[in-house]
DSSP file (Angstrom, degrees, kcal/mol; ACC not computed):
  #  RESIDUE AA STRUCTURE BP1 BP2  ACC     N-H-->O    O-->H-N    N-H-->O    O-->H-N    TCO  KAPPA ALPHA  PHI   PSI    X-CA   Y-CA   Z-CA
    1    1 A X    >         0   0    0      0, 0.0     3,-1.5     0, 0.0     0, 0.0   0.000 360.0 360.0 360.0 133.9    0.0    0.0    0.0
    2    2 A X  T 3   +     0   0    0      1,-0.3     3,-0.2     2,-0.1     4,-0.1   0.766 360.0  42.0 -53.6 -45.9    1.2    3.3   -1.1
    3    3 A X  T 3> S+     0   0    0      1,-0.2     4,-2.1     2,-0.1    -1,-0.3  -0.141  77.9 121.9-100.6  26.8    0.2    5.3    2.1
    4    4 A X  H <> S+     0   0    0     -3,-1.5     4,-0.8     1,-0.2    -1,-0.2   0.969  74.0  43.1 -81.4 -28.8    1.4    2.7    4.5
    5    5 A X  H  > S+     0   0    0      2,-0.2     4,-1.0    -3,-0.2    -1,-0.2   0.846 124.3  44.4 -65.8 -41.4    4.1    4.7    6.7
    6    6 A X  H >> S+     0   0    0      1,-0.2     4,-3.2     2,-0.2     3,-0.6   0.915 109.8  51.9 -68.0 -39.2    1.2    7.7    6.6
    7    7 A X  H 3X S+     0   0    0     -4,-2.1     4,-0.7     2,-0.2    -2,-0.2   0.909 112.9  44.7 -66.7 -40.9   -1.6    5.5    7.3
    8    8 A X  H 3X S+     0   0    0     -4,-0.8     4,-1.4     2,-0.2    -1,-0.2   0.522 110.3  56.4 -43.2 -39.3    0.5    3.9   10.8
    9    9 A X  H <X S+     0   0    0     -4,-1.0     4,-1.8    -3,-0.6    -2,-0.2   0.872 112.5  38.7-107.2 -57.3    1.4    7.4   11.9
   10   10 A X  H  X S+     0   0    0     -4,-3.2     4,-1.0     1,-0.2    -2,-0.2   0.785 113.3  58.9 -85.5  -2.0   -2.4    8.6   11.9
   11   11 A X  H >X S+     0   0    0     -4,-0.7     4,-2.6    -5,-0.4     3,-1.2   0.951 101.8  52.6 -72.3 -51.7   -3.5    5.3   13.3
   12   12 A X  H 3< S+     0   0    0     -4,-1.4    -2,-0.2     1,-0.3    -1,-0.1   0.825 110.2  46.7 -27.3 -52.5   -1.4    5.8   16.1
   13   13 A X  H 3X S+     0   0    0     -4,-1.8     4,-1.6     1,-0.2     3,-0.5   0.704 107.0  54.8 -74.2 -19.0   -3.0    9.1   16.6
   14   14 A X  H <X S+     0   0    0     -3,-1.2     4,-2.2    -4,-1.0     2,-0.5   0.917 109.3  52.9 -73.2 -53.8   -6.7    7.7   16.2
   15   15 A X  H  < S+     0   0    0     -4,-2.6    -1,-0.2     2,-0.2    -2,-0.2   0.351 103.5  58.4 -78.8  30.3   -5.5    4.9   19.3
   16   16 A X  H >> S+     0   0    0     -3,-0.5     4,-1.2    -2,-0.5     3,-1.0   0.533 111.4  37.3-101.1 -68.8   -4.4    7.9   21.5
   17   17 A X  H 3< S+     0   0    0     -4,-1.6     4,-0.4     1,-0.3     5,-0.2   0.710 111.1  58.0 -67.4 -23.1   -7.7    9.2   21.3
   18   18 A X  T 3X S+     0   0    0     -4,-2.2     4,-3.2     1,-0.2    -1,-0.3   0.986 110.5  52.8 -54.3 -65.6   -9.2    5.0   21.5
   19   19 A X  H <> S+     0   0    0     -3,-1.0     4,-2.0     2,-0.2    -1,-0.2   0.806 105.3  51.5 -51.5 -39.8   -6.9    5.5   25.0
   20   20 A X  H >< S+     0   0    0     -4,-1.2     3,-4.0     2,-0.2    -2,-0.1   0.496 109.5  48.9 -51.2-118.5   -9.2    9.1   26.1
   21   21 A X  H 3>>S+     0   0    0     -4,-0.4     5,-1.4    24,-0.3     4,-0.6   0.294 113.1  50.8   5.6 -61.4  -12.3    7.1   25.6
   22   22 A X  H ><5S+     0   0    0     -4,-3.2     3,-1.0    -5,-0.2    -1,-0.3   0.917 104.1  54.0 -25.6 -51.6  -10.4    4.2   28.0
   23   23 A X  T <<5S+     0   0    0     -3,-4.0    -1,-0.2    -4,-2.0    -2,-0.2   0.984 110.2  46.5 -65.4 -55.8   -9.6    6.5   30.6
   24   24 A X  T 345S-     0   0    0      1,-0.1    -1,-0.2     2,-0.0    -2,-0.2   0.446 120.7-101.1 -40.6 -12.7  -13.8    7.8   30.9
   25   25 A X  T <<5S+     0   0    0     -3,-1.0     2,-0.2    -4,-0.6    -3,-0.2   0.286  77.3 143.5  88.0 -11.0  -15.0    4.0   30.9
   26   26 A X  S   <S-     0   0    0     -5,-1.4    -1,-0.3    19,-0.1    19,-0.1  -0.532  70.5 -87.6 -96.9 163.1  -15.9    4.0   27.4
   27   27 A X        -     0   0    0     -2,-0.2     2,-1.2     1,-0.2    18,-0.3  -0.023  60.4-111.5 -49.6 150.0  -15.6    1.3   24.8
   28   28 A X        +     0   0    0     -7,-0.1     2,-0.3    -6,-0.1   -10,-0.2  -0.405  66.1 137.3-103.8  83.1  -11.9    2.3   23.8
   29   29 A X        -     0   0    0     -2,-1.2    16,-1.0   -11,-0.2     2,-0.3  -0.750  28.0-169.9-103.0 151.9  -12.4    3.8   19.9
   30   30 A X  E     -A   44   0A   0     -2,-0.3    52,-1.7    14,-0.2     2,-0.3  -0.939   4.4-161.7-170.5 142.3  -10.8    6.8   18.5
   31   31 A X  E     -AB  43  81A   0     12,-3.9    12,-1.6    -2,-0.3     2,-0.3  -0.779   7.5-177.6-122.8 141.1  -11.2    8.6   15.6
   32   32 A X  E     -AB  42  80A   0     48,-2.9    48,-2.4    -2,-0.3     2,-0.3  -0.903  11.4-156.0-157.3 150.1   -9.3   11.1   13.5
   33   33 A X  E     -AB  41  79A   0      8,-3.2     7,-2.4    -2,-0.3     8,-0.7  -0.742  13.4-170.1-105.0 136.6  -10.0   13.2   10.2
   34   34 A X  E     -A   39   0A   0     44,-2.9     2,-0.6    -2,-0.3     3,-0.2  -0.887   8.0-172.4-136.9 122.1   -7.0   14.5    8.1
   35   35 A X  S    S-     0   0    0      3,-1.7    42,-0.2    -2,-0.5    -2,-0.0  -0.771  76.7 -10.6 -84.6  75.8   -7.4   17.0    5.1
   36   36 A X  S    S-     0   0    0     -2,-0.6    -1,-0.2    40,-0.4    41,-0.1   0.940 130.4 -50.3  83.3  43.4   -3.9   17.5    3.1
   37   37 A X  S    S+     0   0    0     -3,-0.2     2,-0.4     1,-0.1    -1,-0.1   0.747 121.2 105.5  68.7  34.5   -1.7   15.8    5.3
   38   38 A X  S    S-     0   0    0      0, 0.0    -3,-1.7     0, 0.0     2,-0.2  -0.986  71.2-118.2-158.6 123.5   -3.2   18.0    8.6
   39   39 A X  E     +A   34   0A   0     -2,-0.4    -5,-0.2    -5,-0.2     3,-0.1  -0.472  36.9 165.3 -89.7 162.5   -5.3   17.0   11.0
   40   40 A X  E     +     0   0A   0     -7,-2.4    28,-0.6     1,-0.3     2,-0.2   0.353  60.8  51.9-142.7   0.1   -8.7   18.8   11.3
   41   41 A X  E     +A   33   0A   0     -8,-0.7    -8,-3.2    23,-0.1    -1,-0.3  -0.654  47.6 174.4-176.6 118.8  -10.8   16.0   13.7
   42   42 A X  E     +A   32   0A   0     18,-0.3     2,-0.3   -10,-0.2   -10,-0.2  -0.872   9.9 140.1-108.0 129.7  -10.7   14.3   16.6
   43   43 A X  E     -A   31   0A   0    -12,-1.6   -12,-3.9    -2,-0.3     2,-0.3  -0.969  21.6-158.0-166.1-166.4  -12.8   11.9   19.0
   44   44 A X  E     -A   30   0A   0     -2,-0.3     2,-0.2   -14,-0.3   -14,-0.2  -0.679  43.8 -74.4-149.0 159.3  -13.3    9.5   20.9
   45   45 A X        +     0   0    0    -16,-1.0   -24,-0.3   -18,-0.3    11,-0.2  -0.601  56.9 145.4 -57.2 144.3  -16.2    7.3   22.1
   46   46 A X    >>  +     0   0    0      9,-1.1     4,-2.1    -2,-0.2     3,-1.5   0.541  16.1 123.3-172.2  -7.5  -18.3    8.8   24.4
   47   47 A X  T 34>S+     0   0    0      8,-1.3     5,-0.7     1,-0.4     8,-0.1   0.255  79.2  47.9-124.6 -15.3  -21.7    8.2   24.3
   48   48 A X  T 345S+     0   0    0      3,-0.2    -1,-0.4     2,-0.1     5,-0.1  -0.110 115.8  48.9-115.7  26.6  -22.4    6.9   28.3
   49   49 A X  T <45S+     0   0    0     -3,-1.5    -2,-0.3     3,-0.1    -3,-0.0   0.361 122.4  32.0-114.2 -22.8  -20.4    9.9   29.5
   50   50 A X  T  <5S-     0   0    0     -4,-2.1    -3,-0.2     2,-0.2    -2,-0.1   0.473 102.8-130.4 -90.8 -11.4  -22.6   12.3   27.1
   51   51 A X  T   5S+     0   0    0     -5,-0.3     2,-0.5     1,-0.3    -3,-0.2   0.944  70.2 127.8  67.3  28.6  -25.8   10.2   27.3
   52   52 A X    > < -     0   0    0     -5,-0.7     3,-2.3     3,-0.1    -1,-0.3  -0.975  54.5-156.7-148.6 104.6  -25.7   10.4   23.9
   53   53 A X  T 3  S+     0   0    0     -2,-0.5    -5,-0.1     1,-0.3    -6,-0.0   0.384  94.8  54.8 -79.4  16.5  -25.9    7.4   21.4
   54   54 A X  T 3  S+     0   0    0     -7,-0.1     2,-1.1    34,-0.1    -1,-0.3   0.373  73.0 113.4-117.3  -3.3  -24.5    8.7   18.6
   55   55 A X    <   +     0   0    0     -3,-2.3    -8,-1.3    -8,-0.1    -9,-1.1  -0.758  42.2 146.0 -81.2  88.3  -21.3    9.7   20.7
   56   56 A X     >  -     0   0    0     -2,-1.1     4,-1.4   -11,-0.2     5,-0.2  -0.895  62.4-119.3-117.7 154.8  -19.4    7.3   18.6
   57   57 A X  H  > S+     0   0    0      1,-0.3     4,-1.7    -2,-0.2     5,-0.3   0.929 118.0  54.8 -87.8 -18.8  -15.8    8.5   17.9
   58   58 A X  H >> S+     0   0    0      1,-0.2     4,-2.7     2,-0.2     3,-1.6   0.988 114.6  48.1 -49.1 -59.8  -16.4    8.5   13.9
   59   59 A X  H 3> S+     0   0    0      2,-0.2     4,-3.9     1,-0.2     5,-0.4   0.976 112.2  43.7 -35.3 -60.7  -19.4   10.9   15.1
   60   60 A X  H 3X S+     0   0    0     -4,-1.4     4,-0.8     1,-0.3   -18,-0.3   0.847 112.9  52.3 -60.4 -29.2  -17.4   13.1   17.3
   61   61 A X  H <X S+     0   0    0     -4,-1.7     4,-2.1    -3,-1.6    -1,-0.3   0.836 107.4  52.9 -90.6 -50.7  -14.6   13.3   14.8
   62   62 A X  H  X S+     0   0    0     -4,-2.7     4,-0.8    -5,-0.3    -2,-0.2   0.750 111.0  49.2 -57.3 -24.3  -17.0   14.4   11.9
   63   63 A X  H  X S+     0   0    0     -4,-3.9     4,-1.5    -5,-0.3    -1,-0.2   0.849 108.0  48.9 -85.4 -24.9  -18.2   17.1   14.1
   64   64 A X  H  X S+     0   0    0     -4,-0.8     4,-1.1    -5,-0.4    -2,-0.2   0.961 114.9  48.5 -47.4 -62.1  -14.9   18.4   15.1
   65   65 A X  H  X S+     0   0    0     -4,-2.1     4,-1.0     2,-0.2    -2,-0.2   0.678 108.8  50.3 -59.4 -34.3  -14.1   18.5   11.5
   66   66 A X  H >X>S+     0   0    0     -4,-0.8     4,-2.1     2,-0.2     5,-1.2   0.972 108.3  54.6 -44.7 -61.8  -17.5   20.3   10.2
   67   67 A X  H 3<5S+     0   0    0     -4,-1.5    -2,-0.2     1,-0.3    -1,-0.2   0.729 116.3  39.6 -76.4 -39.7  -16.8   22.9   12.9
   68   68 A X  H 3<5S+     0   0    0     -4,-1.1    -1,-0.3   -28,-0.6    -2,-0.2   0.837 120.3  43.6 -64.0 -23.7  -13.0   23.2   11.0
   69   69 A X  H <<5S-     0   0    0     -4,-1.0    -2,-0.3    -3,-0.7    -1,-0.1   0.647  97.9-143.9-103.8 -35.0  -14.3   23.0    7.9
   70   70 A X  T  <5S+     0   0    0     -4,-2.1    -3,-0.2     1,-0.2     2,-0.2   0.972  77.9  79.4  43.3  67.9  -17.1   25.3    8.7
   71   71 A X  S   <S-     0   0    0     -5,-1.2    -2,-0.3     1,-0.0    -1,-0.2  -0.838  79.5-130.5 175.0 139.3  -19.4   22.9    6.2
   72   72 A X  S    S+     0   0    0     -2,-0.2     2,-0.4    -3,-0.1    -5,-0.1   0.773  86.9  84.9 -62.6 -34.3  -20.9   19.6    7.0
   73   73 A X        -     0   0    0      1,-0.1    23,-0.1    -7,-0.1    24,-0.1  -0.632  60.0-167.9 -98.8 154.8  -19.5   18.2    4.0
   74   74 A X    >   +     0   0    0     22,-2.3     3,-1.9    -2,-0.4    25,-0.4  -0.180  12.9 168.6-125.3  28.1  -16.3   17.1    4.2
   75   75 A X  T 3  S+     0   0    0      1,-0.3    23,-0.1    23,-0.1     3,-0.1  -0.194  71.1  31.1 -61.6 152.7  -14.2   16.1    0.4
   76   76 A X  T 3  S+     0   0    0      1,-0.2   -40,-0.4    21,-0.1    -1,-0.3   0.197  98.6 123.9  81.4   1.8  -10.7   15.4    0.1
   77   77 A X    <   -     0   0    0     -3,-1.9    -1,-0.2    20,-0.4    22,-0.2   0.121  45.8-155.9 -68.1-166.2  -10.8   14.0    3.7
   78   78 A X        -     0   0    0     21,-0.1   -44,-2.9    -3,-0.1     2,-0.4  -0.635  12.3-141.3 167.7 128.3   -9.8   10.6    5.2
   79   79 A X  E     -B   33   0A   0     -2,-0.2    23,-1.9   -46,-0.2     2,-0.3  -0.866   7.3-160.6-116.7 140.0  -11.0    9.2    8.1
   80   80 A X  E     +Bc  32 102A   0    -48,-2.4   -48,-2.9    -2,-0.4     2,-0.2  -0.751  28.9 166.4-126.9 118.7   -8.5    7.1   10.7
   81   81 A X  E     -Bc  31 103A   0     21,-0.9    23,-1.0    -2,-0.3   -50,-0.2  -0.889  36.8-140.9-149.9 147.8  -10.7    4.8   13.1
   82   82 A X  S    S+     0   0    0    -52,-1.7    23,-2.2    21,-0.3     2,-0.3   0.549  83.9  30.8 -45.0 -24.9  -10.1    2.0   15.4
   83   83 A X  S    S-     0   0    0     21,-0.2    23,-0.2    20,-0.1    21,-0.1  -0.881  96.8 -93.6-141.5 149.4  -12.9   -0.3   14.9
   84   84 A X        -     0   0    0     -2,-0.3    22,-0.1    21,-0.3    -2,-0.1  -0.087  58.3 -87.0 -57.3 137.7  -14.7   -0.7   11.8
   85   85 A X        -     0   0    0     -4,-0.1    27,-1.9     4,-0.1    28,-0.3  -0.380  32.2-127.7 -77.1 172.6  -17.6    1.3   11.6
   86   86 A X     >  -     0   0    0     25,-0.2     4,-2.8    26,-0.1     5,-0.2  -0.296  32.3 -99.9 -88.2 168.0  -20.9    0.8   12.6
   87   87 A X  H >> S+     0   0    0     23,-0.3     4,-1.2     2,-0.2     3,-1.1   0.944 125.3  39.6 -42.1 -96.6  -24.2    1.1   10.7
   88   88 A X  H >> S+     0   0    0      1,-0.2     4,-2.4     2,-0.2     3,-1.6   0.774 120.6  49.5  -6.2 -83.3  -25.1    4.9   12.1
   89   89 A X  H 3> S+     0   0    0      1,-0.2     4,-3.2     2,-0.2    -1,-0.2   0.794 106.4  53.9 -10.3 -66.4  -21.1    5.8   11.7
   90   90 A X  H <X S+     0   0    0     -4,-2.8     4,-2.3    -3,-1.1    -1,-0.2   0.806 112.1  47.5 -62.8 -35.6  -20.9    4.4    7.9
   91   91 A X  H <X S+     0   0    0     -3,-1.6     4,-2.4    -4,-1.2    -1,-0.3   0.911 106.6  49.7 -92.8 -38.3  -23.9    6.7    7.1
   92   92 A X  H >X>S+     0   0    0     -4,-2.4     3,-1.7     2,-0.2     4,-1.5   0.960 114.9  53.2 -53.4 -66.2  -22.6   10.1    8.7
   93   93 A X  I 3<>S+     0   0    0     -4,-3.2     5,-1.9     1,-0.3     4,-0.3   0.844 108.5  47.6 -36.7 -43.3  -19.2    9.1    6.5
   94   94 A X  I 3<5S+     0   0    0     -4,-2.3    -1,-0.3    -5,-0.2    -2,-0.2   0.891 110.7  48.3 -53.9 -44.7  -21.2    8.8    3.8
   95   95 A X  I <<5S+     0   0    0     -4,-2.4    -2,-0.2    -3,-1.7    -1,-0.2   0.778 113.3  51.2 -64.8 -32.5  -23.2   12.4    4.5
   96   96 A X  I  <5S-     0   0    0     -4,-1.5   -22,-2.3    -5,-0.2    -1,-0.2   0.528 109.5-128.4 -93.9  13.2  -19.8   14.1    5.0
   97   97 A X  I   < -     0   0    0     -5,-0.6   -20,-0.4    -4,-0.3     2,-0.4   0.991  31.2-171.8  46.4  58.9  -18.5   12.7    1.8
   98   98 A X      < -     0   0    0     -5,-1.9     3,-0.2   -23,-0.1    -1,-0.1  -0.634  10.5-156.8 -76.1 129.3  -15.3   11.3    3.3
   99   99 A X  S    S+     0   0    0     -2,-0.4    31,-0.4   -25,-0.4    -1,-0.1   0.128  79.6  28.3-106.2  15.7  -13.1   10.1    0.1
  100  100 A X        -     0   0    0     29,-0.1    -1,-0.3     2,-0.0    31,-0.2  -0.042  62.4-171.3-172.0  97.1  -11.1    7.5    2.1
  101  101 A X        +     0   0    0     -3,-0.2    31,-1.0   -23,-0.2     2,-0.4  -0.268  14.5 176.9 -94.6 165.8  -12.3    5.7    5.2
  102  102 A X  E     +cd  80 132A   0    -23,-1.9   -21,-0.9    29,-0.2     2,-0.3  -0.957   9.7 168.6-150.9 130.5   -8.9    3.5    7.0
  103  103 A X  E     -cd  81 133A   0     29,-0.8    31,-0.6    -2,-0.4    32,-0.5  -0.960  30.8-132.7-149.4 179.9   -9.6    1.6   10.4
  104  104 A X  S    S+     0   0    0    -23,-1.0    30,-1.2    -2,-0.3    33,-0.3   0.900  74.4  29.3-105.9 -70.9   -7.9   -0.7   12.2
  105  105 A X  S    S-     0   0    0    -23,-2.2   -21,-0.3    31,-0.2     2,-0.2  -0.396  70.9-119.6 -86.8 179.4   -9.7   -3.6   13.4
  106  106 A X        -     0   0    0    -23,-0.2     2,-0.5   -22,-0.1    -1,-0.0  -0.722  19.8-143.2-112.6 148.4  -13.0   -5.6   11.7
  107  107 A X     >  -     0   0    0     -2,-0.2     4,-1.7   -22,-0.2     9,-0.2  -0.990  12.7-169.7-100.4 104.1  -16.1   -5.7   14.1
  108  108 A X  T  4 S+     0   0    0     -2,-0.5    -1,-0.1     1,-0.2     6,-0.0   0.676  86.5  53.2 -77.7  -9.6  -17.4   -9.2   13.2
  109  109 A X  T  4 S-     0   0    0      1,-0.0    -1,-0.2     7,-0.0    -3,-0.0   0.767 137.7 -12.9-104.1  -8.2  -20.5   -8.0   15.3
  110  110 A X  T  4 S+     0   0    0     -3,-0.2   -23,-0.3   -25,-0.1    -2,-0.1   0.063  85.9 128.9-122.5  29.0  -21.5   -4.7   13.6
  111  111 A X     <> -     0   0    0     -4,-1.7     6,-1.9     1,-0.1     5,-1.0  -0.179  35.9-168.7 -68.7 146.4  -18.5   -3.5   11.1
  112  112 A X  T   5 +     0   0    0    -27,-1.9     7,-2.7     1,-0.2     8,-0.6   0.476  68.4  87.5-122.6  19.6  -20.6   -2.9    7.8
  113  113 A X  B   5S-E  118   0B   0    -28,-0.3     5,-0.2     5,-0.2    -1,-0.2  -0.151 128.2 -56.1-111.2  36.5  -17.2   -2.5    5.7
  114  114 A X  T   5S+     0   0    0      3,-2.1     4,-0.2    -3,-0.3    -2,-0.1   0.517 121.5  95.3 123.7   3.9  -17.1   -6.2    5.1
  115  115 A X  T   5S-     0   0    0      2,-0.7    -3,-0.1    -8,-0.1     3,-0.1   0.905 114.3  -9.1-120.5 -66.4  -17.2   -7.8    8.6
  116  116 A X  S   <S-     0   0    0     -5,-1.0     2,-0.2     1,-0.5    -4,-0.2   0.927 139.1 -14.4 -98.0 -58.5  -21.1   -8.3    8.6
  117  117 A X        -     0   0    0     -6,-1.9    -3,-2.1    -7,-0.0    -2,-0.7  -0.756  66.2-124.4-129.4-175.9  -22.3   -6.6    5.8
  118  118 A X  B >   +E  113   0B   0     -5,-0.2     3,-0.6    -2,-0.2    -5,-0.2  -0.699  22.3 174.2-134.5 108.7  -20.6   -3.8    3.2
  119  119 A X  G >  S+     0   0    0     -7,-2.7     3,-0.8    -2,-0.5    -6,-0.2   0.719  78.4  61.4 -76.5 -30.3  -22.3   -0.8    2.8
  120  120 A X  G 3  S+     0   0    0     -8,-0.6     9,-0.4     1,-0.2    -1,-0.2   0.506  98.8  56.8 -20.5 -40.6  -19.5    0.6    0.8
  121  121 A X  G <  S+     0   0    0     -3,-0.6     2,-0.6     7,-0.1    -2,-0.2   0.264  78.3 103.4 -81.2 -15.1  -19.9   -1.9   -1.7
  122  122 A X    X   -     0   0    0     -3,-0.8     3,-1.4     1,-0.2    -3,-0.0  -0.763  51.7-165.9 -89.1 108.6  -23.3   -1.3   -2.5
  123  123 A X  T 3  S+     0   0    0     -2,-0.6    -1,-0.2     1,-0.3    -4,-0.0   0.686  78.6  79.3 -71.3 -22.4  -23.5    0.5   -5.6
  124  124 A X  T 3  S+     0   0    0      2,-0.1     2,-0.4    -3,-0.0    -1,-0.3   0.143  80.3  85.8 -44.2 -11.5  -26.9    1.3   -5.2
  125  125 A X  S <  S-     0   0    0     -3,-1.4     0, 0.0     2,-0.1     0, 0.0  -0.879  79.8-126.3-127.4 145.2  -25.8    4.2   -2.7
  126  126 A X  S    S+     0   0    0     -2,-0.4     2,-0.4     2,-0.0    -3,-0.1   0.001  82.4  59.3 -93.6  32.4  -24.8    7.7   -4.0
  127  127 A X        -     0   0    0      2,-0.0     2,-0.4    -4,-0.0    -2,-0.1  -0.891  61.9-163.6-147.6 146.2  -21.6    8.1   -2.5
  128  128 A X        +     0   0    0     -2,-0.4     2,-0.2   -34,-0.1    -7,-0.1  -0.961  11.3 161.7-116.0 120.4  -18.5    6.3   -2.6
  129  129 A X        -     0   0    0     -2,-0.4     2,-0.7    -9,-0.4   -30,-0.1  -0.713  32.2 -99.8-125.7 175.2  -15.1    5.9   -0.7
  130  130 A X        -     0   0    0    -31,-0.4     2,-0.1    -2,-0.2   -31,-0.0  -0.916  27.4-160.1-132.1 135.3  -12.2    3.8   -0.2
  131  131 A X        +     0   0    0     -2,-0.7     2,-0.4   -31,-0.2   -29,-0.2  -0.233  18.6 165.9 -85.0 160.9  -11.7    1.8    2.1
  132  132 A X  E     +d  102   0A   0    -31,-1.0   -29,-0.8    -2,-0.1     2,-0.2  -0.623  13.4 174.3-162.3 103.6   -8.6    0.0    3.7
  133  133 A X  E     +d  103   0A   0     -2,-0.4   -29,-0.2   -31,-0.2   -28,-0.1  -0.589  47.8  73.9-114.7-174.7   -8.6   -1.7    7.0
  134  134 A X        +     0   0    0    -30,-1.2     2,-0.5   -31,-0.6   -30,-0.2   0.915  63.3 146.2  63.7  49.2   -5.8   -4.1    9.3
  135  135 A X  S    S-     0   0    0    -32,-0.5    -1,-0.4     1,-0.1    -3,-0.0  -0.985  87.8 -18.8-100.0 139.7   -3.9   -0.7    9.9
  136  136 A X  S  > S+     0   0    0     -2,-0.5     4,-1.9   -32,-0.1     5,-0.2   0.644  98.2 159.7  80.4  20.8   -2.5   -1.2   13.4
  137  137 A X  H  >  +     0   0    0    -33,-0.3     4,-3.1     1,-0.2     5,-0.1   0.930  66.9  45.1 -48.4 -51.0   -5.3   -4.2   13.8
  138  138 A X  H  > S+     0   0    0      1,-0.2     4,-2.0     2,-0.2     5,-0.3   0.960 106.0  51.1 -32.8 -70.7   -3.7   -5.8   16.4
  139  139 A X  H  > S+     0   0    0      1,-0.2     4,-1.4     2,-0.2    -1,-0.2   0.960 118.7  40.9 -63.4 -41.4   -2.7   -3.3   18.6
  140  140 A X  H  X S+     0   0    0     -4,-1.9     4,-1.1     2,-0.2    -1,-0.2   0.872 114.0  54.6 -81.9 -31.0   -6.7   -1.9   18.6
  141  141 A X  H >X S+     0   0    0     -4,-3.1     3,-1.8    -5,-0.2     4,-0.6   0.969 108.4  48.9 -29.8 -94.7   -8.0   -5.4   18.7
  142  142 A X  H 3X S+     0   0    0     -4,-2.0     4,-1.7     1,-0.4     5,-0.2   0.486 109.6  49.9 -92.3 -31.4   -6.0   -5.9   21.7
  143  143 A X  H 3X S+     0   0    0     -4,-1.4     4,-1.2    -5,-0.3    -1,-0.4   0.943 112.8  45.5 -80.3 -37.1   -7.1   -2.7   23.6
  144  144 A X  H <X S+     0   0    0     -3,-1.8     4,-2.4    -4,-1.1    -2,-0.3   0.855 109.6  61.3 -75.4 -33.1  -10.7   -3.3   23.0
  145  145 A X  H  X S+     0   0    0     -4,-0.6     4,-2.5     1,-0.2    -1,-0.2   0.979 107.0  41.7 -30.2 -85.6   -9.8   -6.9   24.1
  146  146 A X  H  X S+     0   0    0     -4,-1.7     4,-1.3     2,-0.2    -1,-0.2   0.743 104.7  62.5 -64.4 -15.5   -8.6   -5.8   27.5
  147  147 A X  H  X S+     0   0    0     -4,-1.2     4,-0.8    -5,-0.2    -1,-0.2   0.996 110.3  41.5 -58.1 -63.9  -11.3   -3.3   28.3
  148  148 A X  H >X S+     0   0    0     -4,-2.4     3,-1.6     2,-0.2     4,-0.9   0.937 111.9  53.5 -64.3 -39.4  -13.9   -6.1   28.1
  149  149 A X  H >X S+     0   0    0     -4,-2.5     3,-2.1     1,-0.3     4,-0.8   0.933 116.2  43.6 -49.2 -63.4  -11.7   -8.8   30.1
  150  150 A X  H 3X S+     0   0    0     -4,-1.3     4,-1.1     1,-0.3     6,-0.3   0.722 112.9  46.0 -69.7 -19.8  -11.4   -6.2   32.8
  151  151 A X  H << S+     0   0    0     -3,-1.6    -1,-0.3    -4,-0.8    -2,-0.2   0.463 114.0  51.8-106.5   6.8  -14.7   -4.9   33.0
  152  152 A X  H << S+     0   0    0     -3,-2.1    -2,-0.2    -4,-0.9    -1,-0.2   0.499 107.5  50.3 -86.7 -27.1  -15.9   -8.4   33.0
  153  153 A X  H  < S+     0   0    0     -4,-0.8    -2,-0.2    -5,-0.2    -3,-0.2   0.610 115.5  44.8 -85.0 -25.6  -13.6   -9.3   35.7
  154  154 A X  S  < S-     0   0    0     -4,-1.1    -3,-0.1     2,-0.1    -2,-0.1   0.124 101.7-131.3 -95.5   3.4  -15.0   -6.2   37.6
  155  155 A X        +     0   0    0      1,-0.2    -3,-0.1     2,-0.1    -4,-0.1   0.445  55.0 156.9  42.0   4.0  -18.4   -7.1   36.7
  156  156 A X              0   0    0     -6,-0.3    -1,-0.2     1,-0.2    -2,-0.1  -0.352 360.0 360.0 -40.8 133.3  -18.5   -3.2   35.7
  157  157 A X              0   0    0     -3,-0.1    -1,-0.2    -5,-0.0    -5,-0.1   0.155 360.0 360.0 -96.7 360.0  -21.5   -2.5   32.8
C-alpha cells in the first residue's frame, strides 16, 4: 500500500484518542479526520459519558471536523478509526463525503465494511469511498480486548 508509513502514523494518533475514551470507561475507539496531510478532527467514544448514542468516535470526529471545515461536507478527507464502523457511523461518513475511510480492526458483530455486511460496496448508494482496514489491527483489537476482560472481571457495565 502506497500510504502505509502515513496510514500507521495517523493510526497511532486515532489509538491515543481509543486511550481518552479508556480513561472515561468508554468502549476504547478513536477517531481522527486528516485533510492534506493536517489533522482537522478528533474523537473518541463517548456516548455513556454524554448520554448520547450517537457519541461514537467516527461521530465526534466528523463534528470536530465540520466545525473546522465550517461545512458539513467534508471532500478530500480521510477518516483514521479504530474499529470498523458501525451502521449509524458508515452513514454520517457517507453524508460528509469522506473520500477515504482506514480503520484498524474488523467488528465481526457490527463492522458494515465487510465484517457483517458492506455498505460501501453497494453500488446502489450515491456516494462512494475507499476503504482500507488491518492498519494497526492488532494493537486496537488488543485494547478493546482488555477493556472487556477487565470490566468483565469487575463485573463493571
Amino acid at each position: 500500500m502506497v500510504h502505509l508509513e502515513k496510514d500507521i502514523h495517523f493510526m497511532h494518533l486515532a489509538l491515543e484518542q481509543a486511550k481518552k475514551a479508556q480513561k472515561l470507561g468508554e468502549v476504547p475507539v478513536g477517531a481522527i479526520i486528516v485533510q492534506n496531510e493536517t489533522i482537522i478532527g478528533r474523537g473518541f467514544n463517548c456516548p455513556i459519558t454524554s448520554r448520547d448514542p450517537t457519541a461514537h468516535a467516527e461521530v465526534m470526529a466528523l463534528r470536530d471536523s465540520g466545525q473546522y471545515l465550517n461545512n458539513y461536507r467534508q471532500p478530500n478527507c480521510s477518516l483514521y478509526v479504530t474499529l470498523e464502523p458501525c451502521t449509524m457511523c458508515i452513514g454520517a461518513v457517507f453524508h460528509a463525503r469522506i473520500e477515504r475511510l482506514i480503520y484498524a480492526a474488523a467488528d465481526p458483530k457490527t463492522g458494515v465494511c465487510g465484517s457483517v455486511i458492506n455498505l460501501p460496496a453497494q453500488a446502489q448508494l450515491n456516494h462512494h469511498l475507499r476503504v482500507d482496514g488491518g492498519i494497526l489491527a492488532e494493537e486496537a483489537s488488543r485494547l478493546i480486548k482488555q477493556f472487556f476482560s477487565l470490566k468483565r472481571k469487575t463485573g463493571i457495565s
